[in-house]
TORFIKOL-506540 format. One record per residue (C-alpha): z, x, y. Coordinates in pm, whole numbers, plus 50000, padded with zeros to 5 digits. Each point is the difference from the previous one (the first is absolute). Layout:
N
+-------+-------+-------+
:    c3 :    c1 :    c2 :
+-------+-------+-------+
:     Z :     X :     Y :
...
+-------+-------+-------+
% end
This chain:
290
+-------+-------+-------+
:    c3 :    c1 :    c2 :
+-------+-------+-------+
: 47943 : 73356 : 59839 :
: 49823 : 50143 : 49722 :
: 49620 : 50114 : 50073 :
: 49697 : 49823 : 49820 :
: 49764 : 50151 : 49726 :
: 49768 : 50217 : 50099 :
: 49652 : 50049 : 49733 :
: 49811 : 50325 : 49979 :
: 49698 : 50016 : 49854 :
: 49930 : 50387 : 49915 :
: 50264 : 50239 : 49941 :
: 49844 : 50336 : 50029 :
: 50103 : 50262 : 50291 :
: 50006 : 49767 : 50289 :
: 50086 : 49693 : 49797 :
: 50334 : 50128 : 49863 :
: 50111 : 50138 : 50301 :
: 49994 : 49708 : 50168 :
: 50163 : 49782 : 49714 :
: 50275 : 50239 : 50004 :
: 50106 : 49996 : 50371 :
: 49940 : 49615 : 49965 :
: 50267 : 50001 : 49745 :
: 50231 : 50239 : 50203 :
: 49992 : 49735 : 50263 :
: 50126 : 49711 : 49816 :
: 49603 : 49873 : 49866 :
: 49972 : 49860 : 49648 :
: 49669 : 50183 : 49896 :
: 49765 : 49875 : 49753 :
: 49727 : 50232 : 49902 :
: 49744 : 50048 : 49789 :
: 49759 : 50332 : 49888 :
: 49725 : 50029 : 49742 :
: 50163 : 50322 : 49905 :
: 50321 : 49968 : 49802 :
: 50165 : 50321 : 50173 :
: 49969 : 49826 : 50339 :
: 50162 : 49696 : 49815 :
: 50251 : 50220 : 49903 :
: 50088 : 50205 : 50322 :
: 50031 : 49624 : 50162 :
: 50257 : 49841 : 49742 :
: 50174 : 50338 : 49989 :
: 50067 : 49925 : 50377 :
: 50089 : 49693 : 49940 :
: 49741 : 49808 : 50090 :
: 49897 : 49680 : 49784 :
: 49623 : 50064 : 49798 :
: 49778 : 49719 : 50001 :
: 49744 : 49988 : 49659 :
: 49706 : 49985 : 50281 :
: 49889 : 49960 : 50307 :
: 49968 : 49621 : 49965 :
: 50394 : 49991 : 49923 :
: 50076 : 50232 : 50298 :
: 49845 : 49700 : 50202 :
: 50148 : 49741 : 49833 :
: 50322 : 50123 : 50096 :
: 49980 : 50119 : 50328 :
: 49883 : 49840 : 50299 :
: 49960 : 50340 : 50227 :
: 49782 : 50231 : 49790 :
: 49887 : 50376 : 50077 :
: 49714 : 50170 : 49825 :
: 49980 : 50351 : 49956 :
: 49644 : 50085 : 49807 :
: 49757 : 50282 : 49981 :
: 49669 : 49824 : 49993 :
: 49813 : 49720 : 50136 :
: 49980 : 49891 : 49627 :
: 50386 : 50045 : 49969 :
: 50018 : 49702 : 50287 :
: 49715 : 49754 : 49877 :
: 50199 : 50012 : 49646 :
: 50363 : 49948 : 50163 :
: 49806 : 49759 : 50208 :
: 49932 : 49823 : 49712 :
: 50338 : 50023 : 49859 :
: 50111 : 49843 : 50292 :
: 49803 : 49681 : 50021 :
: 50098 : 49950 : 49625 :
: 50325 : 49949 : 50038 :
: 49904 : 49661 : 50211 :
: 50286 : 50086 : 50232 :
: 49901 : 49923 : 50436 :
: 50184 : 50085 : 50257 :
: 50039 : 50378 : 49920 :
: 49929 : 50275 : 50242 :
: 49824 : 50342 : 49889 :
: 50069 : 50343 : 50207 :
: 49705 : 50191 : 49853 :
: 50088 : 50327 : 50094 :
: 49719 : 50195 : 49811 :
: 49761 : 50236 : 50141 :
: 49651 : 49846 : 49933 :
: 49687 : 49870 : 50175 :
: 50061 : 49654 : 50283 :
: 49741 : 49814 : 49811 :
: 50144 : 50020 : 49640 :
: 50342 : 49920 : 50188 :
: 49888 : 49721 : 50176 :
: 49783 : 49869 : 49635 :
: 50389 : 49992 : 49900 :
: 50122 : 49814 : 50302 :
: 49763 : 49714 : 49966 :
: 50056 : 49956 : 49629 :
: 50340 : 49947 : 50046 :
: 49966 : 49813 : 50349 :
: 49845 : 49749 : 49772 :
: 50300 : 49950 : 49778 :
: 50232 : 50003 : 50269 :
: 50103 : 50350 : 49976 :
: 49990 : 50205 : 50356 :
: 49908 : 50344 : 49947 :
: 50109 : 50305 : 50272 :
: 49804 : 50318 : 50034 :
: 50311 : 50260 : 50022 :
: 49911 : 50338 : 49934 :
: 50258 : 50262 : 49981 :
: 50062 : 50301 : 50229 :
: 50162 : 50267 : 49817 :
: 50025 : 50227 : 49668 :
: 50137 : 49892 : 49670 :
: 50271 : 50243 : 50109 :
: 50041 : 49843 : 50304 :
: 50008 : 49661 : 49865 :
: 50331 : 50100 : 49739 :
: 50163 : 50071 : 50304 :
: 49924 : 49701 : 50190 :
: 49756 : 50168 : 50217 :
: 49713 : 49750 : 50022 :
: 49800 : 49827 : 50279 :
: 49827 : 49693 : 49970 :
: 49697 : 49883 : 50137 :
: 50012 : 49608 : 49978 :
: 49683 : 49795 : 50062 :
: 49908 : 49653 : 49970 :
: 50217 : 49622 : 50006 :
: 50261 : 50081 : 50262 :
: 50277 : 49750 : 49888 :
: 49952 : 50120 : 49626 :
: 50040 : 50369 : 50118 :
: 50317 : 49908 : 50176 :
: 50140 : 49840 : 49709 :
: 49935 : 50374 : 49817 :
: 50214 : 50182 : 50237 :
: 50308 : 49988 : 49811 :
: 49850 : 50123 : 49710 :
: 49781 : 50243 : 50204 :
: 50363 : 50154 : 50150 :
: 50085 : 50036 : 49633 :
: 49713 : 50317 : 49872 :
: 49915 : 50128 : 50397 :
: 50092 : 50159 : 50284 :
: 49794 : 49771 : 50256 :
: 49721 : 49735 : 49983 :
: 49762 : 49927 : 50274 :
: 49797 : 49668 : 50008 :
: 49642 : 50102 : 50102 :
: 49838 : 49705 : 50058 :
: 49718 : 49807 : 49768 :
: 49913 : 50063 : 49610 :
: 49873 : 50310 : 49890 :
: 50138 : 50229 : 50375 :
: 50267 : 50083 : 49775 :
: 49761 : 50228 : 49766 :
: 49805 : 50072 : 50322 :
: 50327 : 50178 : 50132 :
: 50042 : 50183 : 49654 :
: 49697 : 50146 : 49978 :
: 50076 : 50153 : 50383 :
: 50285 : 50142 : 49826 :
: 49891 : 50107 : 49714 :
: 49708 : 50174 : 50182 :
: 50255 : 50170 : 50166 :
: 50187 : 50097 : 49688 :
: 49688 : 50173 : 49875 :
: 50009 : 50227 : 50255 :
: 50356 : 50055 : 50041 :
: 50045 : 50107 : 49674 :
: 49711 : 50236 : 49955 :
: 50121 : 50149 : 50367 :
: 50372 : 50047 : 49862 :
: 49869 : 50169 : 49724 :
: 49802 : 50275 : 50215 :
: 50325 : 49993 : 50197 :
: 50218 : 50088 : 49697 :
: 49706 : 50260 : 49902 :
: 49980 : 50155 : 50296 :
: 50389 : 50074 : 50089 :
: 50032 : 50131 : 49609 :
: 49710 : 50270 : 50045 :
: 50182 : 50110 : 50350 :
: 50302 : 50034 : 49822 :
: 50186 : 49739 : 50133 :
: 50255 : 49795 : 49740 :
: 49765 : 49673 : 49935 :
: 50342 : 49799 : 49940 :
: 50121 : 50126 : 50373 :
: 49668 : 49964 : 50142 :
: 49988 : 49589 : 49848 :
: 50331 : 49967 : 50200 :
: 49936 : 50163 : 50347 :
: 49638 : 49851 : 50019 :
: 50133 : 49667 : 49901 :
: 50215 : 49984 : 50319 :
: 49704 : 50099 : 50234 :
: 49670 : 49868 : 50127 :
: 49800 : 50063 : 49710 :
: 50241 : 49793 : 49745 :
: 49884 : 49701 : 49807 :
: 50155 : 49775 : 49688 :
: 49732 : 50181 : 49792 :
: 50184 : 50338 : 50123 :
: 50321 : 49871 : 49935 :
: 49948 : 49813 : 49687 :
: 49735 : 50225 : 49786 :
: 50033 : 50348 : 50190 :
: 50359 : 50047 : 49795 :
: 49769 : 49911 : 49680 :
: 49739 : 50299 : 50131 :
: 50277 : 50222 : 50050 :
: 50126 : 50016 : 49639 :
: 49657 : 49923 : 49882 :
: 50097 : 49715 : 49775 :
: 49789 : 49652 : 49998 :
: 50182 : 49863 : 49784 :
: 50141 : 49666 : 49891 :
: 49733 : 49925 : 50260 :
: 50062 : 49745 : 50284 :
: 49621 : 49934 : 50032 :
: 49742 : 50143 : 49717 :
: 49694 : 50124 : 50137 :
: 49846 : 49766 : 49721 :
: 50073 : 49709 : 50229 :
: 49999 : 50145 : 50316 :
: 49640 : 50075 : 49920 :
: 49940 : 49580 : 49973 :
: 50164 : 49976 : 50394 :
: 49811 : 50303 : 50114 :
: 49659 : 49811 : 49892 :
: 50156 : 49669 : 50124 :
: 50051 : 50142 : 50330 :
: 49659 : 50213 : 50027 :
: 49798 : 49671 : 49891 :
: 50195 : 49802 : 50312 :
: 49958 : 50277 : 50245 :
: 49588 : 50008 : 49907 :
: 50005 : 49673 : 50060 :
: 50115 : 49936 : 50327 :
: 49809 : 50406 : 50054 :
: 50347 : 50123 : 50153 :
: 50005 : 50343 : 50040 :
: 50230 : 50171 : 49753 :
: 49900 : 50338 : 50004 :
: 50310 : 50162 : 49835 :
: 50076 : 49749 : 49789 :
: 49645 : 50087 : 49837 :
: 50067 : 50366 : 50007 :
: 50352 : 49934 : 49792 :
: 49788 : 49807 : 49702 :
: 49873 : 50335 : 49829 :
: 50387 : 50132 : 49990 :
: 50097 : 49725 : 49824 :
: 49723 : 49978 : 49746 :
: 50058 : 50346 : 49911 :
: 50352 : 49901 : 49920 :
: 49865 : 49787 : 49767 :
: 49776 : 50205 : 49860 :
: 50276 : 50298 : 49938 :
: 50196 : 49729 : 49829 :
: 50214 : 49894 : 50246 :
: 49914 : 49614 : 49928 :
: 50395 : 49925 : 49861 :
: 50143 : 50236 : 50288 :
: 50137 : 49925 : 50335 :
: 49708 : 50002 : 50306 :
: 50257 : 50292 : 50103 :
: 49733 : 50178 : 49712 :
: 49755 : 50053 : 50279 :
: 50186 : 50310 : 50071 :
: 49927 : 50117 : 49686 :
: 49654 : 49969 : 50067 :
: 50036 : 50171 : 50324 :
: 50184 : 50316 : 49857 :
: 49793 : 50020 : 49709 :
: 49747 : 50076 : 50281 :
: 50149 : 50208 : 50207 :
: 50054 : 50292 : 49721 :
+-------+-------+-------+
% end
């Protein structure tokens, strides 16, 4: 039986990837970028490009969003709601602050539309390869509807209760990211100025205590010391990192490395690392250590 359409609104790192292992499984993918070389990239997979966002929701009735601002999400928002179509669902899987989320979720409650909090777990590397976890928050029945489509771009999904835990549980992991990656990076350092191979070093530690994805998915990036076609700029990952720091102030949570890791990655940007990889924060770190 052939699979329904599937709408994505933003096809940028994240967005593409998931639009093309939708299509590998059987989806019909409508999408939609403000930037014609996303459009492109998307047809040139095969997938079907909508004129806007307002035509990716008139034709779909599950819809994913993929943006890079809260200001990216109030305009597709508004998109949306133009098209006059109910009944749709919305897996917002963006990285941005609960209340501009849930601002989203009661515009479109209003119109019928049910929108899911269901931030991703994983790199843009990870994600071309299927390698995604999602967080899933809010209506139960509409999130069990999603799974289907949620099989189609990840790995695993976990349901984690009410609207808004699902960025809750991201920003845990993405506080953890912060640290994992600076940490592989002194890792990588450190075994290159002993004289150990950095490549050999990525491998062995990998398969021991100390290992983490950030080990096994940027340390082979720190090795050859490229950061690039990035997976995550440091231009956006600086928008989570002050996502996350305003949430842990709030709730005054400890997060004492987490706050050590935010001059590392503000030097990257400063050394003009903003396009590049986060893997750049070894960069940073070497450039030190001369």
């Amino acid at each position: 039986m052939a699979k329904s359409r599937v709408g994505i609104i933003g096809l940028g790192i994240m967005g593409s990837a998931m639009a093309a292992n939708l299509l590998r499984a059987g989806f019909k993918v409508v999408g939609y970028d403000p930037l014609a070389a996303c459009r492109g990239r998307h047809r040139k997979a095969g997938g079907v490009v909508a004129e806007s966002a307002r035509e990716v929701a008139g034709l779909a009735g599950i819809l994913i969003t993929s943006l890079p601002s809260a200001k990216a999400l109030a305009q597709a928002v508004d998109k949306i709601l133009l098209s006059g179509k109910s009944k749709r669902i919305v897996l917002e899987t963006s990285t941005l602050p609960i209340p501009v989320k849930e601002t989203a979720r009661r515009r479109l409650a209003a119109a019928g539309i049910t929108l899911l909090d269901c931030p991703l777990s994983g790199t843009g590397a990870q994600a071309r390869v299927k390698d995604l976890v999602v967080y899933g928050s809010g209506d139960p029945a509409a999130f069990k509807r999603t799974i289907p489509v949620l099989n189609g771009f990840s790995r695993g999904h976990y349901f984690v209760g009410k609207f808004g835990n699902g960025s809750k549980m991201k920003f845990a992991a993405n506080l953890l990211v912060a640290i994992h990656n600076i940490s592989t990076a002194e890792a990588v350092i450190l075994a290159r100025k002993s004289g150990l191979d950095p490549a050999l070093a990525v491998k062995v530690l990998g398969d021991g205590a100390g290992s983490s994805r950030m080990l096994q998915v940027r340390g082979p990036m720190m090795t050859r010391r490229s950061y690039l076609p990035a997976t995550v700029t440091n231009a956006i990952w600086r928008k989570d990192m002050k996502i996350i720091g305003a949430f842990v102030r709030k709730l005054k949570s400890p997060a004492p490395l987490f706050n050590a890791t935010k001059a590392i990655y503000n030097a990257a940007l400063r050394q003009g690392h903003a396009k590049a990889d986060t893997a750049a924060v070894c960069a940073v770190l070497e450039r030190r250590s001369r």
